[in-house]
C-alpha positions in Angstrom: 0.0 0.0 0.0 1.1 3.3 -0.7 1.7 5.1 2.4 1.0 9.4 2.6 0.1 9.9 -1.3 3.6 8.1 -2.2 3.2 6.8 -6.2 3.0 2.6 -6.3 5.2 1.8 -9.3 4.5 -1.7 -8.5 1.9 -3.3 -11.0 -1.1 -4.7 -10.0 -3.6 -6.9 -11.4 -7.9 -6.3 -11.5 -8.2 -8.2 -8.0 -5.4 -6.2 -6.5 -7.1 -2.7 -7.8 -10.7 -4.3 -6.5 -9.3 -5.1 -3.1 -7.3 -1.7 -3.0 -9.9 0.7 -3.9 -12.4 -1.2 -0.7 -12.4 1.1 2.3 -12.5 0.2 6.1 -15.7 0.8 6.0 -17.1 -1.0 3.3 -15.3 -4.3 5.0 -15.5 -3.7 8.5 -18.0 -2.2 11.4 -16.1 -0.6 13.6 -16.7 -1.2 17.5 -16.2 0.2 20.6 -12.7 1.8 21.6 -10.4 -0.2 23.1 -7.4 2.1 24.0 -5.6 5.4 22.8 -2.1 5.8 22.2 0.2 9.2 21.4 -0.4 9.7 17.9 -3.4 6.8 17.7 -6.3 5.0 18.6 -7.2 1.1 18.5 -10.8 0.1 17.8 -12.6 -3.0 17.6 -13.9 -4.3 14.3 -15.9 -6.8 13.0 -16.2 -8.1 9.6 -18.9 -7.3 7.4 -18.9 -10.3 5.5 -18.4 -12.5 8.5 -20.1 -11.3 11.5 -18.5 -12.3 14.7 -14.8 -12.3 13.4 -13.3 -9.6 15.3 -10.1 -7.3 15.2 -8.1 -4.6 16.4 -8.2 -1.5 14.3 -5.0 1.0 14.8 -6.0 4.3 13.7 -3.3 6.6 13.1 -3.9 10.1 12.8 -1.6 11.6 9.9 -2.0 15.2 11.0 -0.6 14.1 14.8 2.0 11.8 13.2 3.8 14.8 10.6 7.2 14.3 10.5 7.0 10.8 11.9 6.1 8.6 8.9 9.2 6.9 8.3 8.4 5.4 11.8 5.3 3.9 10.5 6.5 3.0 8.1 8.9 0.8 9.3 6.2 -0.2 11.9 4.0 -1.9 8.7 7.5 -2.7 6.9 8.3 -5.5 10.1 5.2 -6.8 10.8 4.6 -7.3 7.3 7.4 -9.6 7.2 6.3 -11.4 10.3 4.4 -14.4 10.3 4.4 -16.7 13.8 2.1 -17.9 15.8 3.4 -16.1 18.8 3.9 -12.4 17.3 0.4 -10.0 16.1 -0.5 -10.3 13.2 -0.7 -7.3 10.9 -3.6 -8.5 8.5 -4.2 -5.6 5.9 -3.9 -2.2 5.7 -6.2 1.0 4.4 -5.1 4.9 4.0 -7.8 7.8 3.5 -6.7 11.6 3.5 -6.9 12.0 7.8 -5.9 8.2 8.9 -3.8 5.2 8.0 -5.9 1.9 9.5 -3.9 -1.0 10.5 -5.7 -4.4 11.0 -4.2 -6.2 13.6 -5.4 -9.8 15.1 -7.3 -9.4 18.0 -5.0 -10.3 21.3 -7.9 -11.0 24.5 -6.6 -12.3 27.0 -4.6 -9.3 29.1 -0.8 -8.7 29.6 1.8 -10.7 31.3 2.2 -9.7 34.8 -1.4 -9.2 35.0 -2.5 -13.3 34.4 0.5 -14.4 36.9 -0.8 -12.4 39.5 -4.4 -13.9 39.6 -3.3 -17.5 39.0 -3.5 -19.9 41.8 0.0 -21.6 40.6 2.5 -21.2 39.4 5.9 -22.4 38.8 9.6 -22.6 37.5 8.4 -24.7 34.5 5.3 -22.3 34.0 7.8 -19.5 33.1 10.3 -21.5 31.4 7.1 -22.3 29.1 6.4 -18.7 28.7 10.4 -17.9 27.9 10.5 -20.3 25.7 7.5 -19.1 24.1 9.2 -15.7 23.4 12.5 -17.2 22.7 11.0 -19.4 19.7 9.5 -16.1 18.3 12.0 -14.1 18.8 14.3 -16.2 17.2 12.3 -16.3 14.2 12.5 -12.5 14.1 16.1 -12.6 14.2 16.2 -15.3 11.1 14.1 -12.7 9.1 16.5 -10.1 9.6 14.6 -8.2 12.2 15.3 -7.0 16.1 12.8 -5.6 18.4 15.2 -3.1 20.5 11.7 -2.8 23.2 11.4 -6.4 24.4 9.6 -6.0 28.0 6.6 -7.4 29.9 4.2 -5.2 28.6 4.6 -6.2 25.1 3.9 -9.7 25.7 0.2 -9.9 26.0 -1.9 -13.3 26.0 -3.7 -14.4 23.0 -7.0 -15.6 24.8 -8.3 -16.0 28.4 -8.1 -19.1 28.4 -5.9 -21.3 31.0 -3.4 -22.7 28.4 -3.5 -19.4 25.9 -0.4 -18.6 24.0 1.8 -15.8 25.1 2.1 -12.9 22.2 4.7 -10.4 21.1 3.3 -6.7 20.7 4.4 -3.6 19.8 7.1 -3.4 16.9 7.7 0.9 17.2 10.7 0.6 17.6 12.1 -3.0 15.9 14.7 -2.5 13.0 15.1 -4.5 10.2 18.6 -5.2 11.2 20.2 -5.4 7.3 19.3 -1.7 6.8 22.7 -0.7 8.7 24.5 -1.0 11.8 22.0 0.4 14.7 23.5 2.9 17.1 20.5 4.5 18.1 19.9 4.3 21.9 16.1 3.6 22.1 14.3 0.7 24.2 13.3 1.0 28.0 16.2 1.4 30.6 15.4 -1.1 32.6 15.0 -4.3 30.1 18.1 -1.7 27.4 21.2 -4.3 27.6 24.8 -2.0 28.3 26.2 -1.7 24.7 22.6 0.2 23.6 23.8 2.5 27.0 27.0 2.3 26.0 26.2 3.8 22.7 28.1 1.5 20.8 26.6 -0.2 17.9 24.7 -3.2 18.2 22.3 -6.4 17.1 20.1 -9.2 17.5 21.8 -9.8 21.0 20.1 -6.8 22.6 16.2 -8.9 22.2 18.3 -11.8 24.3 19.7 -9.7 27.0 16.1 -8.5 27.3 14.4 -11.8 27.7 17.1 -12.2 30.1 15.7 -9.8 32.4 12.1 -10.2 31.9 12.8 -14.1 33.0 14.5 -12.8 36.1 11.7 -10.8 36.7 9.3 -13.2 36.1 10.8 -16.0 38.7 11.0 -13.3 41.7 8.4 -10.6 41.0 11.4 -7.6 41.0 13.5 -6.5 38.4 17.7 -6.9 38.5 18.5 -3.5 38.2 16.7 -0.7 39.9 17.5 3.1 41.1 15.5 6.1 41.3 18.6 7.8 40.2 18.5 6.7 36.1 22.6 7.8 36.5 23.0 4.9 39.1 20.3 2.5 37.3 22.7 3.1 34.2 25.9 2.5 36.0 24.3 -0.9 37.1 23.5 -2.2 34.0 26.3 -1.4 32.2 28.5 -2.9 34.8 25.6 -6.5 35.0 25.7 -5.9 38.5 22.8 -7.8 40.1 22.0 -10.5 42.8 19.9 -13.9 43.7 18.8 -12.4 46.6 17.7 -14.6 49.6 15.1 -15.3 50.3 13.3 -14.8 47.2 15.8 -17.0 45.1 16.3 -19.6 47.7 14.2 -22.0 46.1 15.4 -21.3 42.4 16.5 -23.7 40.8 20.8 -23.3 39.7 19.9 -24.1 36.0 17.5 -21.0 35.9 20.3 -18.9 37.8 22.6 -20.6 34.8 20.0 -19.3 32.0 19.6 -16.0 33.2 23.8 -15.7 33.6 24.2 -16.6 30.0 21.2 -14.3 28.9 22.4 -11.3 31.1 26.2 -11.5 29.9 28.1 -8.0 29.6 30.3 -9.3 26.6 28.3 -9.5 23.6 30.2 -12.0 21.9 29.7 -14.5 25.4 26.0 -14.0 25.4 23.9 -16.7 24.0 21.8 -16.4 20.9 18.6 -17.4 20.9 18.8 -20.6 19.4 21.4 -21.5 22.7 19.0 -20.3 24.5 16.4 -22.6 23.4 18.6 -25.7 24.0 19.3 -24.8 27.5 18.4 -27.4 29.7 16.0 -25.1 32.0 13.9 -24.5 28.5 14.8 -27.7 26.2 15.1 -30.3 29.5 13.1 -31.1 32.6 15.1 -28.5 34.6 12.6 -26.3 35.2 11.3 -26.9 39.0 7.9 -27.6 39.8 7.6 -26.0 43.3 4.8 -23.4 43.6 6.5 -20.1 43.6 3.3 -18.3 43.4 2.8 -16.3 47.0 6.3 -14.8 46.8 6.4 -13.8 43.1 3.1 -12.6 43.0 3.3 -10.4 46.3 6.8 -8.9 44.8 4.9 -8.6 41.4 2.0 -6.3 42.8 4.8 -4.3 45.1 7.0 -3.8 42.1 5.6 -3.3 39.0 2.3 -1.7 40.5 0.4 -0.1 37.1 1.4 3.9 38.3 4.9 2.6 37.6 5.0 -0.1 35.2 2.9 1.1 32.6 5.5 4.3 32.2 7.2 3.5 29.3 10.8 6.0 29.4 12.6 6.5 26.8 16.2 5.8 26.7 17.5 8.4 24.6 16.0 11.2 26.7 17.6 9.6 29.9 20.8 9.5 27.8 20.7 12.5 27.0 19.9 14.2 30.4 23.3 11.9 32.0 25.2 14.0 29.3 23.6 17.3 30.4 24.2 16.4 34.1 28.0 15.6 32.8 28.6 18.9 31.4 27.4 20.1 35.3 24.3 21.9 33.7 21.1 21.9 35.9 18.6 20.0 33.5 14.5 19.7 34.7 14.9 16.2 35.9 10.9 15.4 34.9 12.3 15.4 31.4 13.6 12.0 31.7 9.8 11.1 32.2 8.7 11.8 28.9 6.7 8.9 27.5 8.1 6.8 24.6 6.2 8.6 21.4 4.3 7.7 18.3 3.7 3.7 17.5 4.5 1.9 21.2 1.5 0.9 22.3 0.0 -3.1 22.3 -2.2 -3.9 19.6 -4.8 -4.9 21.9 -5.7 -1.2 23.0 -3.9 -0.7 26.7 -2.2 2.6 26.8 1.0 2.9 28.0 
Protein backbone atom coordinates (compact mmCIF):
# COMPACT_ATOMS: atom_id res chain seq x y z
CA UNK A 1 0.00 0.00 0.00
CA UNK A 2 1.12 3.30 -0.73
CA UNK A 3 1.73 5.14 2.43
CA UNK A 4 0.99 9.38 2.64
CA UNK A 5 0.05 9.86 -1.32
CA UNK A 6 3.62 8.11 -2.22
CA UNK A 7 3.22 6.76 -6.21
CA UNK A 8 3.01 2.64 -6.27
CA UNK A 9 5.22 1.75 -9.30
CA UNK A 10 4.50 -1.73 -8.49
CA UNK A 11 1.87 -3.28 -11.00
CA UNK A 12 -1.12 -4.67 -10.02
CA UNK A 13 -3.60 -6.89 -11.39
CA UNK A 14 -7.93 -6.31 -11.52
CA UNK A 15 -8.16 -8.18 -8.04
CA UNK A 16 -5.38 -6.17 -6.55
CA UNK A 17 -7.12 -2.70 -7.77
CA UNK A 18 -10.69 -4.27 -6.54
CA UNK A 19 -9.35 -5.08 -3.06
CA UNK A 20 -7.29 -1.71 -3.04
CA UNK A 21 -9.92 0.68 -3.92
CA UNK A 22 -12.39 -1.22 -0.75
CA UNK A 23 -12.41 1.14 2.29
CA UNK A 24 -12.52 0.22 6.10
CA UNK A 25 -15.66 0.78 5.97
CA UNK A 26 -17.14 -0.98 3.35
CA UNK A 27 -15.34 -4.25 4.96
CA UNK A 28 -15.52 -3.74 8.49
CA UNK A 29 -17.98 -2.18 11.44
CA UNK A 30 -16.08 -0.61 13.60
CA UNK A 31 -16.74 -1.17 17.46
CA UNK A 32 -16.24 0.23 20.56
CA UNK A 33 -12.65 1.80 21.60
CA UNK A 34 -10.42 -0.20 23.13
CA UNK A 35 -7.44 2.12 23.96
CA UNK A 36 -5.64 5.38 22.85
CA UNK A 37 -2.06 5.76 22.17
CA UNK A 38 0.18 9.22 21.38
CA UNK A 39 -0.43 9.75 17.94
CA UNK A 40 -3.36 6.78 17.67
CA UNK A 41 -6.28 4.97 18.56
CA UNK A 42 -7.19 1.06 18.45
CA UNK A 43 -10.82 0.14 17.77
CA UNK A 44 -12.64 -3.01 17.58
CA UNK A 45 -13.87 -4.26 14.31
CA UNK A 46 -15.92 -6.82 13.00
CA UNK A 47 -16.15 -8.14 9.59
CA UNK A 48 -18.89 -7.29 7.40
CA UNK A 49 -18.94 -10.31 5.45
CA UNK A 50 -18.41 -12.48 8.54
CA UNK A 51 -20.10 -11.34 11.51
CA UNK A 52 -18.48 -12.28 14.71
CA UNK A 53 -14.82 -12.30 13.39
CA UNK A 54 -13.34 -9.58 15.32
CA UNK A 55 -10.11 -7.33 15.18
CA UNK A 56 -8.13 -4.62 16.45
CA UNK A 57 -8.18 -1.53 14.30
CA UNK A 58 -5.00 1.00 14.80
CA UNK A 59 -6.02 4.30 13.74
CA UNK A 60 -3.29 6.57 13.08
CA UNK A 61 -3.93 10.15 12.78
CA UNK A 62 -1.57 11.56 9.93
CA UNK A 63 -2.01 15.21 11.01
CA UNK A 64 -0.60 14.06 14.84
CA UNK A 65 2.00 11.83 13.16
CA UNK A 66 3.83 14.79 10.57
CA UNK A 67 7.23 14.31 10.46
CA UNK A 68 7.01 10.82 11.94
CA UNK A 69 6.08 8.60 8.86
CA UNK A 70 9.21 6.92 8.28
CA UNK A 71 8.35 5.39 11.85
CA UNK A 72 5.31 3.86 10.46
CA UNK A 73 6.52 2.95 8.10
CA UNK A 74 8.88 0.78 9.35
CA UNK A 75 6.20 -0.18 11.89
CA UNK A 76 3.98 -1.89 8.70
CA UNK A 77 7.46 -2.71 6.86
CA UNK A 78 8.27 -5.50 10.11
CA UNK A 79 5.15 -6.79 10.79
CA UNK A 80 4.64 -7.29 7.29
CA UNK A 81 7.40 -9.55 7.19
CA UNK A 82 6.29 -11.37 10.31
CA UNK A 83 4.44 -14.38 10.27
CA UNK A 84 4.43 -16.68 13.79
CA UNK A 85 2.14 -17.94 15.76
CA UNK A 86 3.36 -16.10 18.84
CA UNK A 87 3.88 -12.41 17.29
CA UNK A 88 0.37 -10.02 16.15
CA UNK A 89 -0.46 -10.31 13.20
CA UNK A 90 -0.71 -7.33 10.90
CA UNK A 91 -3.64 -8.46 8.54
CA UNK A 92 -4.22 -5.61 5.91
CA UNK A 93 -3.88 -2.17 5.73
CA UNK A 94 -6.23 1.02 4.41
CA UNK A 95 -5.13 4.92 4.04
CA UNK A 96 -7.83 7.80 3.50
CA UNK A 97 -6.67 11.63 3.47
CA UNK A 98 -6.95 11.99 7.78
CA UNK A 99 -5.90 8.21 8.91
CA UNK A 100 -3.76 5.19 8.02
CA UNK A 101 -5.92 1.95 9.48
CA UNK A 102 -3.94 -0.97 10.50
CA UNK A 103 -5.69 -4.39 11.02
CA UNK A 104 -4.23 -6.25 13.56
CA UNK A 105 -5.39 -9.78 15.12
CA UNK A 106 -7.27 -9.40 18.03
CA UNK A 107 -5.01 -10.33 21.34
CA UNK A 108 -7.93 -11.03 24.48
CA UNK A 109 -6.60 -12.26 26.95
CA UNK A 110 -4.55 -9.30 29.15
CA UNK A 111 -0.82 -8.66 29.63
CA UNK A 112 1.83 -10.71 31.27
CA UNK A 113 2.23 -9.70 34.76
CA UNK A 114 -1.40 -9.20 35.00
CA UNK A 115 -2.51 -13.27 34.44
CA UNK A 116 0.46 -14.42 36.90
CA UNK A 117 -0.80 -12.43 39.51
CA UNK A 118 -4.43 -13.86 39.62
CA UNK A 119 -3.27 -17.46 38.97
CA UNK A 120 -3.52 -19.90 41.76
CA UNK A 121 -0.03 -21.58 40.56
CA UNK A 122 2.52 -21.18 39.39
CA UNK A 123 5.93 -22.39 38.80
CA UNK A 124 9.59 -22.58 37.51
CA UNK A 125 8.43 -24.67 34.54
CA UNK A 126 5.34 -22.28 34.05
CA UNK A 127 7.76 -19.46 33.05
CA UNK A 128 10.30 -21.49 31.35
CA UNK A 129 7.11 -22.35 29.07
CA UNK A 130 6.44 -18.65 28.72
CA UNK A 131 10.40 -17.85 27.90
CA UNK A 132 10.51 -20.29 25.66
CA UNK A 133 7.51 -19.14 24.10
CA UNK A 134 9.18 -15.74 23.36
CA UNK A 135 12.48 -17.20 22.75
CA UNK A 136 10.99 -19.41 19.67
CA UNK A 137 9.48 -16.08 18.29
CA UNK A 138 12.04 -14.10 18.81
CA UNK A 139 14.30 -16.18 17.18
CA UNK A 140 12.28 -16.35 14.15
CA UNK A 141 12.50 -12.49 14.08
CA UNK A 142 16.13 -12.60 14.18
CA UNK A 143 16.23 -15.25 11.07
CA UNK A 144 14.05 -12.71 9.14
CA UNK A 145 16.51 -10.08 9.59
CA UNK A 146 14.62 -8.24 12.22
CA UNK A 147 15.26 -7.03 16.09
CA UNK A 148 12.76 -5.65 18.40
CA UNK A 149 15.18 -3.07 20.50
CA UNK A 150 11.72 -2.82 23.21
CA UNK A 151 11.44 -6.44 24.39
CA UNK A 152 9.58 -5.97 27.96
CA UNK A 153 6.55 -7.41 29.87
CA UNK A 154 4.18 -5.20 28.58
CA UNK A 155 4.63 -6.20 25.07
CA UNK A 156 3.91 -9.73 25.69
CA UNK A 157 0.15 -9.93 25.96
CA UNK A 158 -1.89 -13.25 25.98
CA UNK A 159 -3.68 -14.44 22.99
CA UNK A 160 -7.04 -15.56 24.81
CA UNK A 161 -8.33 -15.97 28.37
CA UNK A 162 -8.13 -19.13 28.43
CA UNK A 163 -5.85 -21.31 31.02
CA UNK A 164 -3.38 -22.72 28.40
CA UNK A 165 -3.47 -19.42 25.87
CA UNK A 166 -0.37 -18.62 23.95
CA UNK A 167 1.79 -15.84 25.06
CA UNK A 168 2.10 -12.88 22.16
CA UNK A 169 4.67 -10.44 21.13
CA UNK A 170 3.34 -6.69 20.71
CA UNK A 171 4.43 -3.59 19.83
CA UNK A 172 7.08 -3.41 16.86
CA UNK A 173 7.66 0.91 17.17
CA UNK A 174 10.72 0.61 17.59
CA UNK A 175 12.12 -2.99 15.89
CA UNK A 176 14.69 -2.51 13.01
CA UNK A 177 15.09 -4.50 10.16
CA UNK A 178 18.64 -5.17 11.19
CA UNK A 179 20.20 -5.39 7.28
CA UNK A 180 19.28 -1.68 6.83
CA UNK A 181 22.70 -0.68 8.69
CA UNK A 182 24.49 -1.03 11.78
CA UNK A 183 22.00 0.41 14.73
CA UNK A 184 23.51 2.86 17.10
CA UNK A 185 20.49 4.50 18.08
CA UNK A 186 19.90 4.34 21.93
CA UNK A 187 16.13 3.62 22.10
CA UNK A 188 14.30 0.69 24.23
CA UNK A 189 13.27 1.00 27.96
CA UNK A 190 16.18 1.37 30.59
CA UNK A 191 15.37 -1.06 32.60
CA UNK A 192 15.01 -4.33 30.09
CA UNK A 193 18.13 -1.72 27.41
CA UNK A 194 21.17 -4.29 27.61
CA UNK A 195 24.75 -2.03 28.32
CA UNK A 196 26.17 -1.73 24.68
CA UNK A 197 22.62 0.17 23.63
CA UNK A 198 23.75 2.47 27.02
CA UNK A 199 27.05 2.34 26.04
CA UNK A 200 26.16 3.81 22.75
CA UNK A 201 28.09 1.51 20.83
CA UNK A 202 26.65 -0.18 17.90
CA UNK A 203 24.73 -3.15 18.23
CA UNK A 204 22.34 -6.37 17.08
CA UNK A 205 20.13 -9.25 17.54
CA UNK A 206 21.84 -9.78 21.01
CA UNK A 207 20.13 -6.82 22.56
CA UNK A 208 16.21 -8.88 22.18
CA UNK A 209 18.27 -11.76 24.29
CA UNK A 210 19.69 -9.69 27.03
CA UNK A 211 16.09 -8.53 27.27
CA UNK A 212 14.44 -11.77 27.67
CA UNK A 213 17.12 -12.20 30.08
CA UNK A 214 15.72 -9.78 32.36
CA UNK A 215 12.06 -10.23 31.85
CA UNK A 216 12.84 -14.10 33.01
CA UNK A 217 14.51 -12.81 36.09
CA UNK A 218 11.65 -10.81 36.74
CA UNK A 219 9.34 -13.18 36.10
CA UNK A 220 10.81 -15.95 38.71
CA UNK A 221 11.05 -13.32 41.71
CA UNK A 222 8.43 -10.64 40.96
CA UNK A 223 11.38 -7.64 41.00
CA UNK A 224 13.54 -6.49 38.39
CA UNK A 225 17.69 -6.94 38.49
CA UNK A 226 18.49 -3.51 38.18
CA UNK A 227 16.74 -0.67 39.89
CA UNK A 228 17.54 3.06 41.13
CA UNK A 229 15.54 6.10 41.31
CA UNK A 230 18.57 7.83 40.19
CA UNK A 231 18.45 6.67 36.07
CA UNK A 232 22.57 7.78 36.50
CA UNK A 233 23.03 4.95 39.07
CA UNK A 234 20.27 2.47 37.26
CA UNK A 235 22.66 3.08 34.25
CA UNK A 236 25.95 2.51 36.03
CA UNK A 237 24.26 -0.93 37.12
CA UNK A 238 23.53 -2.15 34.03
CA UNK A 239 26.31 -1.35 32.16
CA UNK A 240 28.53 -2.94 34.83
CA UNK A 241 25.64 -6.51 35.00
CA UNK A 242 25.75 -5.95 38.49
CA UNK A 243 22.84 -7.83 40.06
CA UNK A 244 22.01 -10.49 42.77
CA UNK A 245 19.87 -13.87 43.68
CA UNK A 246 18.79 -12.41 46.64
CA UNK A 247 17.67 -14.59 49.60
CA UNK A 248 15.07 -15.30 50.33
CA UNK A 249 13.27 -14.84 47.23
CA UNK A 250 15.77 -17.05 45.06
CA UNK A 251 16.28 -19.64 47.73
CA UNK A 252 14.21 -22.02 46.05
CA UNK A 253 15.41 -21.26 42.36
CA UNK A 254 16.54 -23.71 40.77
CA UNK A 255 20.79 -23.34 39.66
CA UNK A 256 19.86 -24.11 35.96
CA UNK A 257 17.50 -20.98 35.94
CA UNK A 258 20.34 -18.87 37.78
CA UNK A 259 22.60 -20.56 34.82
CA UNK A 260 19.98 -19.27 31.95
CA UNK A 261 19.58 -16.04 33.24
CA UNK A 262 23.76 -15.69 33.55
CA UNK A 263 24.25 -16.57 30.02
CA UNK A 264 21.24 -14.33 28.88
CA UNK A 265 22.41 -11.31 31.08
CA UNK A 266 26.21 -11.51 29.95
CA UNK A 267 28.10 -7.98 29.61
CA UNK A 268 30.27 -9.34 26.57
CA UNK A 269 28.27 -9.50 23.65
CA UNK A 270 30.20 -11.95 21.93
CA UNK A 271 29.70 -14.51 25.36
CA UNK A 272 25.99 -14.01 25.40
CA UNK A 273 23.91 -16.71 24.04
CA UNK A 274 21.79 -16.37 20.89
CA UNK A 275 18.61 -17.37 20.86
CA UNK A 276 18.79 -20.64 19.40
CA UNK A 277 21.43 -21.48 22.67
CA UNK A 278 19.01 -20.32 24.51
CA UNK A 279 16.37 -22.55 23.39
CA UNK A 280 18.57 -25.66 23.98
CA UNK A 281 19.32 -24.78 27.52
CA UNK A 282 18.45 -27.44 29.73
CA UNK A 283 16.03 -25.07 32.03
CA UNK A 284 13.94 -24.46 28.55
CA UNK A 285 14.76 -27.70 26.22
CA UNK A 286 15.08 -30.28 29.47
CA UNK A 287 13.13 -31.08 32.63
CA UNK A 288 15.13 -28.54 34.59
CA UNK A 289 12.64 -26.33 35.21
CA UNK A 290 11.29 -26.88 38.98
CA UNK A 291 7.90 -27.61 39.76
CA UNK A 292 7.59 -25.97 43.27
CA UNK A 293 4.85 -23.45 43.59
CA UNK A 294 6.49 -20.14 43.64
CA UNK A 295 3.33 -18.29 43.45
CA UNK A 296 2.83 -16.35 46.95
CA UNK A 297 6.35 -14.76 46.76
CA UNK A 298 6.41 -13.80 43.14
CA UNK A 299 3.10 -12.61 42.95
CA UNK A 300 3.31 -10.39 46.34
CA UNK A 301 6.84 -8.89 44.81
CA UNK A 302 4.95 -8.60 41.35
CA UNK A 303 1.96 -6.34 42.80
CA UNK A 304 4.80 -4.29 45.08
CA UNK A 305 7.02 -3.75 42.14
CA UNK A 306 5.61 -3.30 38.95
CA UNK A 307 2.32 -1.69 40.49
CA UNK A 308 0.39 -0.13 37.14
CA UNK A 309 1.37 3.91 38.31
CA UNK A 310 4.89 2.60 37.65
CA UNK A 311 4.99 -0.07 35.18
CA UNK A 312 2.95 1.09 32.64
CA UNK A 313 5.46 4.33 32.22
CA UNK A 314 7.23 3.51 29.25
CA UNK A 315 10.84 6.05 29.38
CA UNK A 316 12.58 6.49 26.84
CA UNK A 317 16.24 5.79 26.69
CA UNK A 318 17.48 8.38 24.61
CA UNK A 319 16.03 11.23 26.67
CA UNK A 320 17.57 9.63 29.88
CA UNK A 321 20.83 9.50 27.84
CA UNK A 322 20.66 12.51 27.03
CA UNK A 323 19.87 14.20 30.44
CA UNK A 324 23.34 11.91 31.96
CA UNK A 325 25.16 14.01 29.33
CA UNK A 326 23.59 17.29 30.37
CA UNK A 327 24.19 16.45 34.06
CA UNK A 328 28.00 15.57 32.82
CA UNK A 329 28.58 18.89 31.41
CA UNK A 330 27.38 20.11 35.28
CA UNK A 331 24.31 21.93 33.65
CA UNK A 332 21.08 21.90 35.91
CA UNK A 333 18.58 20.00 33.55
CA UNK A 334 14.50 19.74 34.69
CA UNK A 335 14.89 16.18 35.89
CA UNK A 336 10.91 15.43 34.89
CA UNK A 337 12.30 15.43 31.42
CA UNK A 338 13.55 11.98 31.75
CA UNK A 339 9.80 11.08 32.23
CA UNK A 340 8.75 11.79 28.89
CA UNK A 341 6.71 8.92 27.51
CA UNK A 342 8.05 6.82 24.57
CA UNK A 343 6.23 8.56 21.38
CA UNK A 344 4.30 7.69 18.33
CA UNK A 345 3.70 3.74 17.47
CA UNK A 346 4.52 1.86 21.22
CA UNK A 347 1.49 0.92 22.28
CA UNK A 348 0.03 -3.14 22.31
CA UNK A 349 -2.24 -3.89 19.62
CA UNK A 350 -4.84 -4.87 21.91
CA UNK A 351 -5.73 -1.18 23.01
CA UNK A 352 -3.92 -0.73 26.69
CA UNK A 353 -2.21 2.61 26.76
CA UNK A 354 0.95 2.92 28.00
Amino acid sequence: MPLFGKKDTSKKSKKDEKEKSQTLEDKYNLKELLGTGAFSEVRLAERKDKPGEMYAVKMIDKKALKGKEDSLENEIKVLRRLTHPNIVQLLETFEDKQKVYLIMELVTGGELFDRIVEKGSYTEKDASDLIRQVLEAVNYMHEQGVVHRDLKPENLLYYSPDEDSKIMISDFGLSKMEDSGIMATACGTPGYVAPEVLAQKPYGKAVDVWSIGVISYILLCGYPPFYDENDANLFAQILKGEFEFDSPYWDDISDYAKDFIRQLMCVDVTKRFSCRQALQHPWISGNAASNKNIHGTVSEQLKKNFAKSKWKQAYHATTVIRQMQRMALGTNSNQSQAGIQTTSLNQPYNGMSQ
